[in-house]
C-alpha positions in Angstrom: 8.7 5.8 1.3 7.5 6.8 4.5 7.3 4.4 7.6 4.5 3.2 8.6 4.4 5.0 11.9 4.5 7.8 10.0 1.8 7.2 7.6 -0.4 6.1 10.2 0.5 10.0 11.4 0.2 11.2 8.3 -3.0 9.6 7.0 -6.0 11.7 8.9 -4.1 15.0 7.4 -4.2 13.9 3.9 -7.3 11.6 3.2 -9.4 14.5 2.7 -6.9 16.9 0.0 -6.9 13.3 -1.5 -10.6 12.6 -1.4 -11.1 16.2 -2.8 -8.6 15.8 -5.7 -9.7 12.2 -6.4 -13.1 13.8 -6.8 -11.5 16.8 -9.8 -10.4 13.8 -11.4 -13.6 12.0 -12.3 -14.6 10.9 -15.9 -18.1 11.3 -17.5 -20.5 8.6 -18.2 -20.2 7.5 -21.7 -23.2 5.0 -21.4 -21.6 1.8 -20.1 -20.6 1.6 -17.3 -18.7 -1.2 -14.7 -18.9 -1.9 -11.4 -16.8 -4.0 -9.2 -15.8 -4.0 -5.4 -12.8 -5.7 -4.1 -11.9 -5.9 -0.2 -9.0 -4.1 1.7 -7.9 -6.0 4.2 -6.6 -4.5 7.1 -4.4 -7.0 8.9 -3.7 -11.1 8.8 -6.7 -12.8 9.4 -4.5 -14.9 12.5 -4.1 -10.9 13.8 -7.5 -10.0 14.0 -8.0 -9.6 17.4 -4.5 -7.8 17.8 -4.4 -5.2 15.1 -5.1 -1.6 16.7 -4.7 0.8 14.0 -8.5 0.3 12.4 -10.1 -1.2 15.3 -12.8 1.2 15.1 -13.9 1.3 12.0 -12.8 -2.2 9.8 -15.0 -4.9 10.1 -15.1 -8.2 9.7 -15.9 -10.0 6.3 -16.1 -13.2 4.0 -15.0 -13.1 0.1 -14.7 -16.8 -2.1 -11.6 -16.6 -1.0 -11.7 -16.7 3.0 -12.0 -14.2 6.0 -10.3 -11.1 6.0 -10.8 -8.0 8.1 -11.0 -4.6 6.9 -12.9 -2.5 4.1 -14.8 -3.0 1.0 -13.6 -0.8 -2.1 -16.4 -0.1 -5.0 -15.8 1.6 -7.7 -17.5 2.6 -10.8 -16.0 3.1 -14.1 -16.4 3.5 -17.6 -15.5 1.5 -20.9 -11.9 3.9 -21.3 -11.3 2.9 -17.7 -11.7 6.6 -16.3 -13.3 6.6 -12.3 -16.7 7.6 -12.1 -17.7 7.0 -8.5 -16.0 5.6 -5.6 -17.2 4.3 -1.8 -14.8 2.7 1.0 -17.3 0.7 3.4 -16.3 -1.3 6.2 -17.3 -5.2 5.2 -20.4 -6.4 7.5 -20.7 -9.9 8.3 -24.5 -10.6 8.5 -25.3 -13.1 10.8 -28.1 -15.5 8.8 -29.4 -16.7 12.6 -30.9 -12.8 13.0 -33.3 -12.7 9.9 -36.9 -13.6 10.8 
């Protein structure tokens, strides 16, 4: 296990040989397929305003469950469980007050 000082370090040198092998790795569409999305949150919702490490790029989100800050995780996959498509968004919060 590495710390994670040294992940942090570590991460921006191996997201993309892991993005590229992630991508070798996908299945093929056997017709039915499933889609789900689950959020990655990024600190303590109490921490919000305090967490550095994402600031840039997590937002800020709401699931059934409560607030969380972070990403959103969807994936795509088909009905042996192999991956067939993959997205990491940052999680929006739409304010309602904005549409016409």
């Amino acid at each position: 296990m590495v710390s994670y000082n040294r992940f942090v370090e570590l991460m921006p040198r191996v997201l993309l040989p892991l993005l590229v092998y992630l991508h070798t790795q996908l299945g093929r569409c056997s017709g039915i397929s499933f889609v789900d999305a689950t959020s990655l949150h990024v600190c303590h919702p109490a921490r919000i305003h305090q967490h550095r490490v994402f600031r840039a790029d997590a937002r800020r989100g709401k699931t059934s469950v409560g607030w969380f800050d972070g990403f959103k995780l969807h994936l795509v996959v088909n009905d042996r469980g192999d991956l067939l498509a993959f997205c990491l968004t940052p999680r929006v919060l739409l304010d309602t007050r904005q549409r016409g």
